[in-house]
C-alpha positions in Angstrom: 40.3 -16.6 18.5 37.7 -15.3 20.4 36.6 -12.9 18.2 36.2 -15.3 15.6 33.9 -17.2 16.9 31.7 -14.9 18.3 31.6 -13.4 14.9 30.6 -16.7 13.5 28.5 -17.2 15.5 26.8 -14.1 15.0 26.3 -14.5 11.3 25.2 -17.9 11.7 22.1 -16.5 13.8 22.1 -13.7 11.0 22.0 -15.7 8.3 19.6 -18.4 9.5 16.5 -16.5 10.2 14.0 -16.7 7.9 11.1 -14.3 6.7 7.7 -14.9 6.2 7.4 -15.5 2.8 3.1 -15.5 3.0 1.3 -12.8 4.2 -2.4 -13.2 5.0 -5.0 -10.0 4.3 -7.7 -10.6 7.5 -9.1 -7.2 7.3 -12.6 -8.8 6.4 -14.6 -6.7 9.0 -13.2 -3.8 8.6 -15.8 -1.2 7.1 -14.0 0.4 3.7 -14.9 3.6 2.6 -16.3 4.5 -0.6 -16.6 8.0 -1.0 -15.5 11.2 1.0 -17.9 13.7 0.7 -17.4 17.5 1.7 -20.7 19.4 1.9 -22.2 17.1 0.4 -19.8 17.2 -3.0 -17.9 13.9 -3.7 -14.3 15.0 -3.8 -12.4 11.6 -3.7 -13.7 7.7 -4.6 -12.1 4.6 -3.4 -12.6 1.0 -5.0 -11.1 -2.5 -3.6 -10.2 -6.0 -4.7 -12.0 -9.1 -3.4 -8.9 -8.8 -0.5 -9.6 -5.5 0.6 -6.8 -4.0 -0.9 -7.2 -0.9 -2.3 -6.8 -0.7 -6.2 -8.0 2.9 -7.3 -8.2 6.4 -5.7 -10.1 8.6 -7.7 -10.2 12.8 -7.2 -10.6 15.6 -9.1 -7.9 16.4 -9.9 -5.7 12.7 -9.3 -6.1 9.0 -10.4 -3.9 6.2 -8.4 -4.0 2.5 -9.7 -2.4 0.2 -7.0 -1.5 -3.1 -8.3 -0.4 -6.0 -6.0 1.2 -9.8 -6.4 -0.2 -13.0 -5.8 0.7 -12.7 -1.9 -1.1 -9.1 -1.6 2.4 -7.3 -1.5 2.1 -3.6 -3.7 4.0 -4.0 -6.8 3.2 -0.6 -8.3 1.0 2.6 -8.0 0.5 4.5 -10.8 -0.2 8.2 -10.5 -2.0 10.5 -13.1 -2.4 14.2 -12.5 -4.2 17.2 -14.1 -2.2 19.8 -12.7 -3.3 22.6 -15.0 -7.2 22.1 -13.8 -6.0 23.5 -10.2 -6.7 26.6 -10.3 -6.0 28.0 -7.0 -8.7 31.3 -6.6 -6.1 34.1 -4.7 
């Protein structure tokens, strides 16, 4: 009987905790960054939304688009390659 009820009681502590559903985005001051350069040579680009989330990542030889829903959560990232430009000098 015991048992019982502290496994009720268990789940009802489970079961009743909530999450938060809305997530708020304060990174306002935060300086992004735009570019990275490497002696002097752009080698990747990064562009934002109006809440600082990143939406694009741009390389050489790589393109990410980020995509997010209406409470800033990532929904997808879609990845596009060039794999046969890397040419790797041996």
């Amino acid at each position: 009987m015991e048992k019982i009820a502290l496994m009720l009681f268990f789940s009802l502590i489970f079961f009743s905790c909530e999450k938060d559903k809305q997530l708020i985005v304060e990174n306002t001051d935060i300086p992004l960054i735009s570019k990275v350069l490497v002696a002097g040579v752009s080698c990747y680009e990064f562009a934002y939304n109006d809440a600082n989330l990143l939406t694009e990542e741009k390389s050489k030889f790589t393109y990410t688009k980020h995509s997010y829903s209406d409470n800033n959560l990532l929904t997808t990232s879609d990845l596009l390659t060039q794999p046969h430009l890397a040419v790797i000098a041996v």
